[in-house]
C-alpha positions in Angstrom: 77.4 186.6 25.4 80.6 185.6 27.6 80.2 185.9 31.8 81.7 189.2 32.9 85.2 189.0 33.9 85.7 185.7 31.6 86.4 184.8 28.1 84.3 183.9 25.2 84.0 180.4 24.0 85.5 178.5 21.4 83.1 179.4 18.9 83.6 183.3 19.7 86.9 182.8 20.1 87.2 181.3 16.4 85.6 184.3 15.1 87.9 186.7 16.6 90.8 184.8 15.4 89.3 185.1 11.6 88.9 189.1 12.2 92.6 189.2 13.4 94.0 191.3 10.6 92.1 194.2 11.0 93.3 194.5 14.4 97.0 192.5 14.4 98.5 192.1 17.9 101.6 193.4 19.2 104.8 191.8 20.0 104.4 190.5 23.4 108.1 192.0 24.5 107.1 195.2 22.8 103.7 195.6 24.9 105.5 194.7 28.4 108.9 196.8 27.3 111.8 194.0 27.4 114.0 192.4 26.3 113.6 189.1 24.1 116.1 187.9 26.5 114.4 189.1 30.0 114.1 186.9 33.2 111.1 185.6 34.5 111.4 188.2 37.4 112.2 190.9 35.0 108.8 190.3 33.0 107.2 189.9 36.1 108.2 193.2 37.2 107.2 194.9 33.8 103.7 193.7 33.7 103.0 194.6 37.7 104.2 198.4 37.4 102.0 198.2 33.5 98.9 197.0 35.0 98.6 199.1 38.0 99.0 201.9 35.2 96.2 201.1 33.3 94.5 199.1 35.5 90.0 199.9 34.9 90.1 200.9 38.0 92.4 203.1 38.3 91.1 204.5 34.8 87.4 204.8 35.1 85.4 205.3 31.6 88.4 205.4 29.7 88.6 202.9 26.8 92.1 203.8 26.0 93.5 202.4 29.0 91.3 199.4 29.3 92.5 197.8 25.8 96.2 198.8 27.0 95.6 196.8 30.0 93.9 193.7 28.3 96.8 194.1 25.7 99.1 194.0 28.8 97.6 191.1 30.6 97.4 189.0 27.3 101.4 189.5 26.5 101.9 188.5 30.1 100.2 185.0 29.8 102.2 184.0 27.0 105.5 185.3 28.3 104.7 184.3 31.9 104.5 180.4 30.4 107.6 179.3 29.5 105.7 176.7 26.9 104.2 179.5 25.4 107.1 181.8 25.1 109.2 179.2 23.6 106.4 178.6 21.3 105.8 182.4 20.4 109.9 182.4 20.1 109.5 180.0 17.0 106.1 180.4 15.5 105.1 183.5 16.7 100.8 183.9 17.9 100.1 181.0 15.8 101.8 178.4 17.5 100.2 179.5 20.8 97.4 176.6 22.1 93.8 178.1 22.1 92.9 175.7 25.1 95.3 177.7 27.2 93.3 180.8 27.0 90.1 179.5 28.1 89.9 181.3 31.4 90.9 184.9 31.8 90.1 187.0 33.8 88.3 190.7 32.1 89.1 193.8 34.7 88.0 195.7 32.2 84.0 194.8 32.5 84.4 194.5 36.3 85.7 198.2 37.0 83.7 199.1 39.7 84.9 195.9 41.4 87.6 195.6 44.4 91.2 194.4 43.1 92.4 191.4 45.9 95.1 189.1 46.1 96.9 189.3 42.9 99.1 186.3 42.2 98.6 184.7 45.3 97.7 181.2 43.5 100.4 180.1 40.6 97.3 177.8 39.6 95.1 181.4 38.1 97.4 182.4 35.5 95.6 186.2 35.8 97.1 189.0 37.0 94.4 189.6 39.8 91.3 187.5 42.0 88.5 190.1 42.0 86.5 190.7 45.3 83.4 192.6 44.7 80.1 193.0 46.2 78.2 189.5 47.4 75.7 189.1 44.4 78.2 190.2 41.4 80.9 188.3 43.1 79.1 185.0 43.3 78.1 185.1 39.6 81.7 185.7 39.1 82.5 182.4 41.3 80.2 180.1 38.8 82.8 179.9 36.0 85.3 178.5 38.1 86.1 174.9 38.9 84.8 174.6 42.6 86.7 171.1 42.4 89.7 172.7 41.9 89.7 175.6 43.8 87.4 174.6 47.0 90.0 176.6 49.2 90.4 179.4 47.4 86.6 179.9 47.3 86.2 178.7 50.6 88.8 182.3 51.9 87.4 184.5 49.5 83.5 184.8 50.4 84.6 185.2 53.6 87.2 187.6 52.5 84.2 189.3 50.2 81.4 189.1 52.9 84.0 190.6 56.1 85.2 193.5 53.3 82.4 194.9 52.9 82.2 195.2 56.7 85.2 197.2 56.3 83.5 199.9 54.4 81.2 200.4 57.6 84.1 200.2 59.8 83.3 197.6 61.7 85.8 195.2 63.8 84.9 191.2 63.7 85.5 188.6 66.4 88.9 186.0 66.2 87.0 183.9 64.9 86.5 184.7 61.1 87.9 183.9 58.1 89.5 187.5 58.0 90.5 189.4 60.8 90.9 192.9 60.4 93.0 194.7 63.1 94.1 198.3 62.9 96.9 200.2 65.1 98.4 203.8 65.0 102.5 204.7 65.8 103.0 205.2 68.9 105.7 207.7 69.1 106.9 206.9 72.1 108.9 203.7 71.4 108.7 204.3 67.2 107.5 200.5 67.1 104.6 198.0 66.5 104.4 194.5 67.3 102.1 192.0 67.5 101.9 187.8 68.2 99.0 186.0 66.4 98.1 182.5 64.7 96.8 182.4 61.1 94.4 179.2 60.1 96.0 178.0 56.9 94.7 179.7 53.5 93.0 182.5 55.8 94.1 186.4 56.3 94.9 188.5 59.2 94.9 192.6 58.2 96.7 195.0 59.7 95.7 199.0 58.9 98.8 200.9 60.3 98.3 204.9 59.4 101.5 206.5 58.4 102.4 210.2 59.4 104.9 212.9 57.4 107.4 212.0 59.7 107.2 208.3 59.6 106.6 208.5 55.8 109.8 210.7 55.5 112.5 208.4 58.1 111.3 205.3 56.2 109.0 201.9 56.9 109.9 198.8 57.8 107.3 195.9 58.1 108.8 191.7 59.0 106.7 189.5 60.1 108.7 185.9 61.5 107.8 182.6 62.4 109.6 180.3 64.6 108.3 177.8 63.4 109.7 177.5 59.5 105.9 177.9 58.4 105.2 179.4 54.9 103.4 182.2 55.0 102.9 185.9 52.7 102.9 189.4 53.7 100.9 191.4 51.7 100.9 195.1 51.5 98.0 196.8 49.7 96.8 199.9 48.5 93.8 202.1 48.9 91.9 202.8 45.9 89.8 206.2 45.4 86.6 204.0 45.6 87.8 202.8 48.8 89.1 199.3 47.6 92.0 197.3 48.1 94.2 196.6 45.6 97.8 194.2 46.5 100.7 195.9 45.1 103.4 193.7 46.7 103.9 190.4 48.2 106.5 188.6 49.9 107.1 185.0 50.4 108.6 183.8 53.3 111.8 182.0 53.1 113.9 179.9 56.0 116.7 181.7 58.0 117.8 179.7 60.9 115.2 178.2 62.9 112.6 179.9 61.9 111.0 181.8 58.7 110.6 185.6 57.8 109.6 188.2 55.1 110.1 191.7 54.5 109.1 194.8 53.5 111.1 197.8 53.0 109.8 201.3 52.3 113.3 203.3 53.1 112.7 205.8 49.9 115.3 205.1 47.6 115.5 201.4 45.2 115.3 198.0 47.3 115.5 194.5 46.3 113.5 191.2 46.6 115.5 187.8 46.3 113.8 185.0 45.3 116.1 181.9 45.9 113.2 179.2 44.2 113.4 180.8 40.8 117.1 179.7 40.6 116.2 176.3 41.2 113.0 176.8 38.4 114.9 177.2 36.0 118.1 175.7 36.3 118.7 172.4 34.5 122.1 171.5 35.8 124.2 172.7 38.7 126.1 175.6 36.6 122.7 176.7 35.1 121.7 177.2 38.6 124.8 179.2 40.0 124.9 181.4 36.8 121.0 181.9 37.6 121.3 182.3 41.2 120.9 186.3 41.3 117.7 186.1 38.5 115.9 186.2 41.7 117.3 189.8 42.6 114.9 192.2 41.3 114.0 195.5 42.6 110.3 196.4 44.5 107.4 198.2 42.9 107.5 200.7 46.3 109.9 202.2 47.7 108.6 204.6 50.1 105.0 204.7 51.3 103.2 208.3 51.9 101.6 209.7 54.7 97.9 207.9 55.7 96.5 205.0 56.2 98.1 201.3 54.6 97.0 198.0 55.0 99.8 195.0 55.5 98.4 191.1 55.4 99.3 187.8 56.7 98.4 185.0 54.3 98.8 181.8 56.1 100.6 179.4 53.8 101.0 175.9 55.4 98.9 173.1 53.8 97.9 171.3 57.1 98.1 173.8 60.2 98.0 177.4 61.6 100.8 179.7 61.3 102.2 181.9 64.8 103.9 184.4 63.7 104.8 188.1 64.9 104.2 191.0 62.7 106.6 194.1 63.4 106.4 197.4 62.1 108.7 200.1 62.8 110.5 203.5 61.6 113.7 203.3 59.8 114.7 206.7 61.7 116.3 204.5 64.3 117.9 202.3 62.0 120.3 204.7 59.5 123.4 202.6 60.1 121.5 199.5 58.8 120.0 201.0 56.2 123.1 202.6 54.9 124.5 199.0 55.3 121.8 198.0 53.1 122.1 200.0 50.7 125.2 199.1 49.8 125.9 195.4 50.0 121.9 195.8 47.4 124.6 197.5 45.1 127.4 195.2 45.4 125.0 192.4 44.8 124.1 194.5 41.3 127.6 195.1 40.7 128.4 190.8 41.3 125.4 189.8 39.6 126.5 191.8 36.0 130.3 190.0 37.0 128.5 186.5 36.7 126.7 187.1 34.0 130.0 188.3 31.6 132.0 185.4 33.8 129.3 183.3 32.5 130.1 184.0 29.0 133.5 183.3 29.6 132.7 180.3 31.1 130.9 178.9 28.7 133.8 179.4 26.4 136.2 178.1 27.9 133.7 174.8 28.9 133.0 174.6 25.2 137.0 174.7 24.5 137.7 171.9 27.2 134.7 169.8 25.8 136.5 170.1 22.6 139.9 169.0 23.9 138.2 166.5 26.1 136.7 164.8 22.9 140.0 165.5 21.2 142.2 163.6 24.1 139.9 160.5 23.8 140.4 160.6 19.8 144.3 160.3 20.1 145.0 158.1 22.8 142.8 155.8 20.8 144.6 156.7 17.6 147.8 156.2 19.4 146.7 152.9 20.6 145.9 151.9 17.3 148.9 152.7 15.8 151.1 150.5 18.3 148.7 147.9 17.5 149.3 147.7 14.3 153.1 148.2 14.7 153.7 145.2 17.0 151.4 142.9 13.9 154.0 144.0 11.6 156.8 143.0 13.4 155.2 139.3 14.1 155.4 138.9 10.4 159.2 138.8 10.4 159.5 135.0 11.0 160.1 131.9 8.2 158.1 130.1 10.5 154.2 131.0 10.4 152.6 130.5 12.8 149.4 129.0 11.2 151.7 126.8 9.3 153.8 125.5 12.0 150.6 124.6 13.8 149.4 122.1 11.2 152.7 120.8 10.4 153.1 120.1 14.1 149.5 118.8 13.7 150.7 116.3 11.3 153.1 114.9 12.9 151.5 114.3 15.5 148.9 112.1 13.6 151.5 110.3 12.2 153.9 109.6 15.2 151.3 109.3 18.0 148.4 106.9 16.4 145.5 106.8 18.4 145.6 104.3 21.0 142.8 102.1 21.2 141.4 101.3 24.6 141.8 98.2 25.6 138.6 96.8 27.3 139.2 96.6 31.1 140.0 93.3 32.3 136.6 92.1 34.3 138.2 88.7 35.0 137.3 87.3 37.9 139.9 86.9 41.0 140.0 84.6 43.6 138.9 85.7 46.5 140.3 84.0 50.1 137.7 82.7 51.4 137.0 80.7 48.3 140.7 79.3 48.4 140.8 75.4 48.2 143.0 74.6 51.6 145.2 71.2 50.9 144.4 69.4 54.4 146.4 66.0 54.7 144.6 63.0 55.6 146.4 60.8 57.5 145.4 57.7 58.7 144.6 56.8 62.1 146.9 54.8 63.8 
């Protein structure tokens, strides 16, 4: 028997593969409703709003919706890998690695089990870390690499042991892993800030409860950093068994000096931009203009309702802490900006479907100059050719050759200009002055 919440082994997993046709699987775009063709963000999107609708526990004792939602999370991890895809793309399930399928997550047999921190670590390709009660939770922490993930264990029994705190309503010192804070509206100024430092890979909570009026103007939540720290804001919901389960989840990005996220609740569509997918997938510099928009996909939630919501902040730096100030505030104040938004969102739509016909365009008309590019090259060095070969035939128009007129000239030369001999070098010896015989006269003495 395979662990709760994890996959069978090979063995298992080979006899499930040999009882495939009598229940055949179903085309991964089909299950997740796109387009063989979608984004990244646009499959991403798909699978969030599918498994929250079928999610176990949201769907208690209904079979139904729990094979739906294993069917869901199983198309997402092959279109969610761009390996895999590719390799579904050409070969369809068989091509697909078993290896890769090793550990995955099963909602299904944990449904009594609080949802937490969905795809807050690229590293667990499931759709969602479960936090449950301390004795099912640690069995649940045995089938993971604690090598691996020492810090992500490390946050989440602390996350497990302080929620169930929660459930008692009971507040906790600075000093844990997870600090849980909670603040009302105060209608007097419509706003709610607070200044706070996050340890790296820990939590702060924030439980802000949201009347009809506030619900109705709209909900704005920022949290900023001046710093340029990574960090996440978080927003979950409340389940009906009092769990938590993330819905949405920003990523901070740099703007100016410092670093921000956003969440907007202003009850009609909104948009998230991502500016790293771009760069992801983008293999030249066109690729990643023509893919610069991907990024701009619309939110789960738009508008929030009336009660109580939780907001996180998920410190994100690998060495230190992260100061940051959390805001939240009513939109009611705020209609000229949102109007404002609203409408450069829909101009952002409307350029984003301009690129992506200009692209096609553009790659047409690249192709094209490729084509005369190579075509250029081709006749100046046909042209260069031909004038090569033009100015040899016009050397041939001579009586004299010129490899004949070199060995004539060669000839001659042999026969006019013998080769001198080299006389040996004269080594005689030459008188030297002071070796000169001096005639001296004798003459007699007188």
């Amino acid at each position: 028997m395979p662990a709760p919440g994890f996959s069978s082994s090979k063995s298992e997993k080979k006899a499930d593969s040999n009882n495939a046709p009598n229940n055949p699987r179903r085309d991964p775009y089909e299950v997740l409703g796109v387009a063989r063709n979608a984004t990244d963000q646009e499959i991403k999107s798909a699978y969030r709003k599918l498994a929250l609708r079928y999610h176990p526990d949201k769907n208690a004792n209904d079979a139904a919706a729990a094979d739906v939602f294993k069917e869901v999370t199983f198309a997402y991890s092959i279109l969610s890998d761009p390996n895999k895809r590719h390799q579904y793309d050409t070969s369809g399930f068989e091509a697909i690695e078993a290896e890769g399928q090793e550990l995955e997550l099963d909602l299904s047999s944990l449904s009594t089990v609080n949802t937490m921190f969905a795809a807050l670590f690229r590293q667990m390709r499931s759709a969602t870390i479960l936090a449950s009660h301390h004795s099912s939770f640690a069995q649940l922490l045995k089938k993971v690499s604690m090598t691996k993930f020492h810090n992500l264990f490390r946050m989440l029994v602390n996350l497990v042991f302080q929620l169930r705190q929660l459930f008692l309503q009971l507040f906790w010192r600075r000093h844990l892993m997870v600090q849980l804070l909670f603040f009302r509206f105060r209608w007097g100024s419509q706003f709610l800030e607070r200044s706070d430092s996050v340890e790296k890979q820990c939590a702060h909570f924030y439980s802000v409860e949201i009347t009809e009026r506030e619900a109705h103007a709209g909900v704005v939540c920022r949290v900023c950093s001046s710093e340029k720290s990574k960090f996440k804001l978080l927003y979950f919901e409340q389940e009906e068994n009092g769990g938590l389960s993330l819905v949405l989840q920003e990523d901070s990005t740099k703007t100016g000096k410092g670093a921000s996220a956003g969440m907007f609740f202003l009850r009609f569509p909104v948009y998230r931009f991502d500016p790293s997918h771009s760069i992801s997938v983008a293999k030249d510099p066109d690729s990643a203009f023509f893919k610069k928009l991907d990024g701009f996909q619309a939110c789960e939630v738009n508008e929030l309702k009336p009660g109580i919501h939780v907001f996180a902040v998920y410190g994100d730096n690998f060495f230190k802490s992260v100061n940051y100030t959390i805001e939240v505030m009513s939109a009611e104040n705020f209609s000229v900006e949102t109007r404002e938004l609203q409408d450069v969102e829909a101009k952002i739509l409307t350029k984003r479907a301009e690129i992506s016909k200009f692209e096609m365009e553009y790659r047409e008309v690249l192709a094209r100059f490729r084509e005369m590019t190579d075509r250029y090259a081709q006749e100046m060095k046909g042209i260069d050719e031909l004038l090569k070969e033009r100015n040899a035939i016009h050397a041939l128009y001579t009586t004299n050759l010129p490899s004949k007129r070199t060995t004539f000239k060669g000839s001659r030369c042999e026969e006019e200009c013998p080769t001198k001999e080299k006389k040996p070098r004269d080594r005689s010896r030459k008188k030297k002055w002071f070796k000169i015989h001096l005639k001296v006269d004798r003459r007699k003495a007188c």
